[in-house]
PASEBA-1860 file (N, C-alpha, C; in nm, 3 decimals):
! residues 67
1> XXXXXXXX> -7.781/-0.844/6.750/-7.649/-0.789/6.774/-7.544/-0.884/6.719 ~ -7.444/-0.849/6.662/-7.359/-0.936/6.572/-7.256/-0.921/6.669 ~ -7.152/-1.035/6.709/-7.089/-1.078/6.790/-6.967/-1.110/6.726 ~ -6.831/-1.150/6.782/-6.719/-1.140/6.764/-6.602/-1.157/6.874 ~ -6.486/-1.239/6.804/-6.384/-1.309/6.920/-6.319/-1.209/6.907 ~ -6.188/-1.170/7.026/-6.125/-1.076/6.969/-6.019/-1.156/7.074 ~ -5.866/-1.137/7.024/-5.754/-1.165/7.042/-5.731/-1.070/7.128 ~ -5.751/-1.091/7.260/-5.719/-0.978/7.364/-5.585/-1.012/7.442
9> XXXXXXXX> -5.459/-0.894/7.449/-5.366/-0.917/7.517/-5.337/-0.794/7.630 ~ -5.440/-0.724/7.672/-5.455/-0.619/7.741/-5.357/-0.507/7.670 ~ -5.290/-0.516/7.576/-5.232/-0.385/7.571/-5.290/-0.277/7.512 ~ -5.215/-0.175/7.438/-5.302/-0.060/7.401/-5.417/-0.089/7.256 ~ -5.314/-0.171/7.200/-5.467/-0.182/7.068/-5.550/-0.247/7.048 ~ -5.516/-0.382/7.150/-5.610/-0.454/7.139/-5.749/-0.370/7.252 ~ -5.665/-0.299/7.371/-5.785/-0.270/7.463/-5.869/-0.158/7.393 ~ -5.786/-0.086/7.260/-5.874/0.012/7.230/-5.974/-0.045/7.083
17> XXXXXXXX> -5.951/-0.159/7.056/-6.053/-0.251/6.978/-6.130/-0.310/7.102 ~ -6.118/-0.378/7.167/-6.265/-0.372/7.294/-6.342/-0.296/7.334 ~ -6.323/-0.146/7.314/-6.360/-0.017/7.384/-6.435/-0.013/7.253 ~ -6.337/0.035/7.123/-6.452/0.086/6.991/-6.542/-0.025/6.942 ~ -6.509/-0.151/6.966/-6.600/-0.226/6.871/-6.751/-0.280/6.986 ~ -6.705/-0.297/7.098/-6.874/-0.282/7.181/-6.932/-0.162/7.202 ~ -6.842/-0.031/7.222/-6.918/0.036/7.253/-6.984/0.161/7.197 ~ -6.875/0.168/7.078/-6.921/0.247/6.973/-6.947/0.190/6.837
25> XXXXXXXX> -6.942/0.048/6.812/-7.031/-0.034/6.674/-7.078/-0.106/6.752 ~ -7.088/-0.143/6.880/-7.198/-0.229/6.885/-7.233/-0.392/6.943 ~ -7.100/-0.405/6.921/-7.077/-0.581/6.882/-7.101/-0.611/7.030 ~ -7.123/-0.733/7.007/-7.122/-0.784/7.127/-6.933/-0.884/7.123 ~ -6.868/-0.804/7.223/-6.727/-0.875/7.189/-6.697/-0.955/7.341 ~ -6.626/-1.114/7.254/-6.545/-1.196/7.378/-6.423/-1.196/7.377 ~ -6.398/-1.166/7.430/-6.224/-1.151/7.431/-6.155/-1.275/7.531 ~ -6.092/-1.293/7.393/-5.967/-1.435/7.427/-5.822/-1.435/7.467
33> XXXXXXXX> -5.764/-1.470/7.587/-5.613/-1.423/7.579/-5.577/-1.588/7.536 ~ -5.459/-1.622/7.474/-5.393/-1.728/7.513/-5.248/-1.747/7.540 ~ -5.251/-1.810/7.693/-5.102/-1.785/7.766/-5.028/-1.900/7.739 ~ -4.926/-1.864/7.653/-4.812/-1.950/7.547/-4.649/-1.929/7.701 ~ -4.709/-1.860/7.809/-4.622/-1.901/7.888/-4.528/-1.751/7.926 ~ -4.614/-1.636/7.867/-4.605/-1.499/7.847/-4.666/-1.380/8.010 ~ -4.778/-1.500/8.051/-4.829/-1.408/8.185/-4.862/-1.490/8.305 ~ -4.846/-1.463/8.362/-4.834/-1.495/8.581/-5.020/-1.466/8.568
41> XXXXXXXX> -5.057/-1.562/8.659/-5.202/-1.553/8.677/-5.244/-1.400/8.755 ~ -5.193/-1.324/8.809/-5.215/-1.231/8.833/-5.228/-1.090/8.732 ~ -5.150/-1.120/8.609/-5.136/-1.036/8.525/-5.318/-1.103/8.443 ~ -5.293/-1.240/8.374/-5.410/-1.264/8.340/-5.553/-1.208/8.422 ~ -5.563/-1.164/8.536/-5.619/-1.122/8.622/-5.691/-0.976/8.612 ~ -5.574/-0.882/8.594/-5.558/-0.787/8.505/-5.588/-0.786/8.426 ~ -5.569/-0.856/8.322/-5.577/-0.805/8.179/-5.757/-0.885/8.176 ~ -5.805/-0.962/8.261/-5.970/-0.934/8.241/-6.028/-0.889/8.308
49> XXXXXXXX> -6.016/-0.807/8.419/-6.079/-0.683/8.471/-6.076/-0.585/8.382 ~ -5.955/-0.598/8.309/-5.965/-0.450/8.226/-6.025/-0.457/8.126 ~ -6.083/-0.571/8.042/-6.135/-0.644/7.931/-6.286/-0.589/7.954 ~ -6.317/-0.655/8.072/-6.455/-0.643/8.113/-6.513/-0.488/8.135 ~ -6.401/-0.386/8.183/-6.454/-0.234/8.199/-6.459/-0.184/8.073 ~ -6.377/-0.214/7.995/-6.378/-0.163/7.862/-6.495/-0.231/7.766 ~ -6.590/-0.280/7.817/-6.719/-0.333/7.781/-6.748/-0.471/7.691 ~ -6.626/-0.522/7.723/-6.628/-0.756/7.620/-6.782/-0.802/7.740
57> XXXXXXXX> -6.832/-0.864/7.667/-6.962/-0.942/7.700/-6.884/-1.078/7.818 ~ -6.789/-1.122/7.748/-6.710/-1.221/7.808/-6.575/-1.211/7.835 ~ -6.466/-1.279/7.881/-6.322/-1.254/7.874/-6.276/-1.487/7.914 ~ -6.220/-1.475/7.848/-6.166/-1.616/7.884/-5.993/-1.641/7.868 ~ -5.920/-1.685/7.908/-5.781/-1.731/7.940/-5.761/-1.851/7.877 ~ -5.717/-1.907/7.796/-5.699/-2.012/7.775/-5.520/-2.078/7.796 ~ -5.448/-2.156/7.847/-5.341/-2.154/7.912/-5.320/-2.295/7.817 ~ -5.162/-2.243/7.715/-5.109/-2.334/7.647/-4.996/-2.378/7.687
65> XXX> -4.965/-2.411/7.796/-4.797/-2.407/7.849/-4.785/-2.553/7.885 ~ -4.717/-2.636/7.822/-4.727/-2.766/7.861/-4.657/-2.764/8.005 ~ -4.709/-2.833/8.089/-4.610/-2.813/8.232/-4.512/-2.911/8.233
END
């Protein structure tokens, strides 16, 4: 199975590239958000529950916000 990162920001195109590319080509997809200081941990929260129903193998957060 050929695998792939995907720039996930929960909205509509990226969630509908998570949906077509695992579940109708195949891929095995991880989906990456990175928070530049854009989402509240609760939204990040969200946006990988919804990552994960829409069928990503993985979901990870990575948090760039210098404090």
């Amino acid at each position: 199975m050929k695998k792939l990162v995907l720039a996930y920001s929960g909205g509509l195109d990226t969630s509908y590239c998570a949906l077509h590319l695992s579940k109708e080509k195949g891929y095995e997809v991880h989906a990456v958000t990175v928070n530049t200081g854009g989402f509240a941990e609760e939204e990040i929260s969200d946006i990988k529950q919804k990552a994960l129903q829409l069928g990503v193998k993985s979901y990870r957060a990575i948090e760039a916000v210098d404090a």
